[in-house]
N, C-alpha and C positions, 0 to 999 in steps of 0.2 A: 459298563462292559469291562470289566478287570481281567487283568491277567494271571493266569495260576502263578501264584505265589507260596514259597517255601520258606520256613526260616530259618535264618543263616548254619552252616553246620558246625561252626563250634565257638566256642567262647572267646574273646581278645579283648585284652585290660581296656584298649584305647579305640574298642567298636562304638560308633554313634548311636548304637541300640544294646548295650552291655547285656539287658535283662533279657531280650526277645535271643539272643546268642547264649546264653547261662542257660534258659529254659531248653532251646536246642542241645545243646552239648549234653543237656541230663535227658533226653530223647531222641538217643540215635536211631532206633529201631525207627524212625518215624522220617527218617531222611531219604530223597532220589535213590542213593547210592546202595539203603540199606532194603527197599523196595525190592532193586534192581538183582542183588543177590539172593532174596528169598525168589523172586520168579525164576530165576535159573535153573533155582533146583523143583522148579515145578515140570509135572508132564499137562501142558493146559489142553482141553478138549477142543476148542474153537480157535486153533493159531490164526484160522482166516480171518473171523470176526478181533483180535487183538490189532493183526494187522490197519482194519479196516478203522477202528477208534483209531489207533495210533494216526494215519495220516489226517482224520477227521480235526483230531487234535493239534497238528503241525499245520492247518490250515486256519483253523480259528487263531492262535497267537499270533501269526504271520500276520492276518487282518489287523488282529491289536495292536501289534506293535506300529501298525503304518499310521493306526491311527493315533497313536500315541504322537509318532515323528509328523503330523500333520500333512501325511502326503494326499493331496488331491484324490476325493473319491474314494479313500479309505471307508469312510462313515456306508457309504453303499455300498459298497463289496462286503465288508463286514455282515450288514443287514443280511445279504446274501446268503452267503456262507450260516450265517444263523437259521433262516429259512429252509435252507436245505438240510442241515443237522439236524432241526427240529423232526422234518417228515420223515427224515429214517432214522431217530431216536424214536420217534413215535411208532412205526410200522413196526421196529422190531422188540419193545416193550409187550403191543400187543400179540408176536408171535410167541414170545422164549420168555417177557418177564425182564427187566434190568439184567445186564452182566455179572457175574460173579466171577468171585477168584478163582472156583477149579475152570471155568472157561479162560478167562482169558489175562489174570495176572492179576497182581495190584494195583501196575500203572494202570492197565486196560480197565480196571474199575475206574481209575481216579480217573479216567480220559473221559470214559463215560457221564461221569458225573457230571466235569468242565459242561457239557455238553446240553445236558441237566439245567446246567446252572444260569446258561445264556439261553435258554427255550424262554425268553421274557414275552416273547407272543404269546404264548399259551399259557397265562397263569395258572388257568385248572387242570392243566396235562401236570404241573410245575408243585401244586397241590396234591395232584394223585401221585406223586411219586413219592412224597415225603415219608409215610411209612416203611418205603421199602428201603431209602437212604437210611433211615433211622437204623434197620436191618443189619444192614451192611458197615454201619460204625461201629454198632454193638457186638458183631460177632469179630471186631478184626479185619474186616475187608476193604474199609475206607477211612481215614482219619477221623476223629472226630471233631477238629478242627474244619474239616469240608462238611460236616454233616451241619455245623452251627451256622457258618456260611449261607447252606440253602437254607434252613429252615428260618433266617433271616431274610432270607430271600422271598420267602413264601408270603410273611407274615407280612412285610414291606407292600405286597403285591396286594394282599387285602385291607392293607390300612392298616396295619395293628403295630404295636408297638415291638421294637427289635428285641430280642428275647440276650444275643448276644452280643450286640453294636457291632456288626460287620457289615453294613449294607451303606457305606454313605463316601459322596463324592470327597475327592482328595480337599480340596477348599474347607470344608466342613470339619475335618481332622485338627486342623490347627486351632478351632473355635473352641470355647470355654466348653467343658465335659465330653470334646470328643465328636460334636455335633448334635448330642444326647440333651434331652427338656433341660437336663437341670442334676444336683449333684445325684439326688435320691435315685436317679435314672440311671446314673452313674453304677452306685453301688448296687443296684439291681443287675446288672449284667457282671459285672466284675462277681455277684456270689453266682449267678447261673456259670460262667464261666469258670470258674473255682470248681464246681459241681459237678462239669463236665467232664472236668481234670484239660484245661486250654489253657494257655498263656493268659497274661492278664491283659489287659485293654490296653494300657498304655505301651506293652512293648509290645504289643498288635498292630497299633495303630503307626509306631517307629518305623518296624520293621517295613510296614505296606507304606508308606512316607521316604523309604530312601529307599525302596524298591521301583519308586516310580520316579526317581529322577533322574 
C-alpha cells in the first residue's frame, strides 16, 4: 500500500538520488505544481465530482501515513477506507466510465487513479480498467509513470511477471536487481521503461527509498 509519490522537482549536485532529480528537472510539465497551473486555466464539468476524489485522496494517504508511523489500528482503517473507495470507484465507473480531465482536472484524474490503484480487492474491477488507464496516459491525461505502476499492478495480481519493476515491498529494493529474477529481468524493464519514456529503475527505485524514510 504505497504512497503517491512524485520525483523530486529539480536537480542538486549533492541530492541522494542526482538521476531520479536530472530526470525531473528535464520534465517539468510532469510536476504537482505544473498540474496544478494547467487545471486553473481549465473550466472543469464535474467541480463536484473533483471535489469528491480530492478528499477520497486526503483520506487514503492520511491512512498511509499512520501506517507508515505504526500507529495502532492503522492497517484497519486503511482496509476500510480502501473498501469504501473501491464501492464508489466501482459504482461510478459503471455510471460515467473513469474521470477525465475535461471533468475533473489532472490532479482529479491522478486522485482517481491512486484510488484505482489500491482497489487490491478486486483484481478484475483492477483488470477492467487497464485499458482505459492506458487511454488516459496516451492522450496526456495521466503520467505515464502512473500508467506503468498499475499495469504492474495488474500483472502482479495475476502472477505475471512486472513489465516495469514497480510493484515490490521497500526490503526488496535494496536486494541484488532491484528485487527482480535476475539481471536479464533487470534489463527487460529498464528497455520497457526507456520505451515508455519513464526514469530508469535505479533512480525509481532511489527516489521511492528516501521517499519512505
Amino acid at each position: 500500500m504505497a504512497l503517491l509519490c512524485v520525483a523530486p522537482p529539480a536537480f542538486a549536485a549533492d541530492s541522494v538520488c542526482p538521476g531520479a532529480d536530472a530526470w525531473a528537472a528535464a520534465h517539468p510539465e510532469e510536476s504537482d505544481a505544473a498540474r496544478t497551473q494547467r487545471d486553473a486555466a481549465r473550466s472543469l464539468t464535474h467541480p463536484d465530482l473533483r471535489r469528491e476524489l480530492a478528499e477520497r485522496f486526503a483520506r487514503d494517504q492520511e491512512a498511509r501515513i499512520a501506517m507508515l508511523a505504526g500507529s495502532r489500528g492503522a492497517g484497519r482503517a486503511a482496509g476500510a477506507i480502501d473498501e469504501d473507495n473501491l464501492r464508489w470507484l466501482h459504482a461510478l465507473v459503471r455510471a460515467q466510465d473513469f474521470p477525465t480531465v475535461a471533468q475533473v482536472g489532472e490532479q482529479g484524474v491522478l486522485h482517481a487513479w491512486l484510488l484505482a490503484q489500491h482497489a487490491d480487492r478486486a483484481p478484475t474491477f483492477q483488470a477492467a480498467l487497464l485499458p482505459v488507464i492506458e487511454r488516459r496516459a496516451q492522450q496526456g491525461e495521466l503520467p505515464l509513470s502512473d500508467f506503468a505502476r498499475f499495469t504492474d499492478r495488474v500483472l502482479k495480481a495475476q502472477g505475471k511477471p512486472q513489465r516495469y519493476g514497480t510493484q515490490f515491498p521497500p526490503q526488496e529494493w535494496a536486494r541484488p536487481h532491484f528485487g527482480l529474477p535476475d539481471a536479464a529481468s533487470v534489463q527487460f524493464v529498464e528497455e520497457n521503461r526507456r520505451a515508455l519514456g519513464i526514469m530508469p529503475l535505479a533512480d525509481y527505485v532511489c527516489m521511492m527509498s528516501e521517499a519512505r524514510r
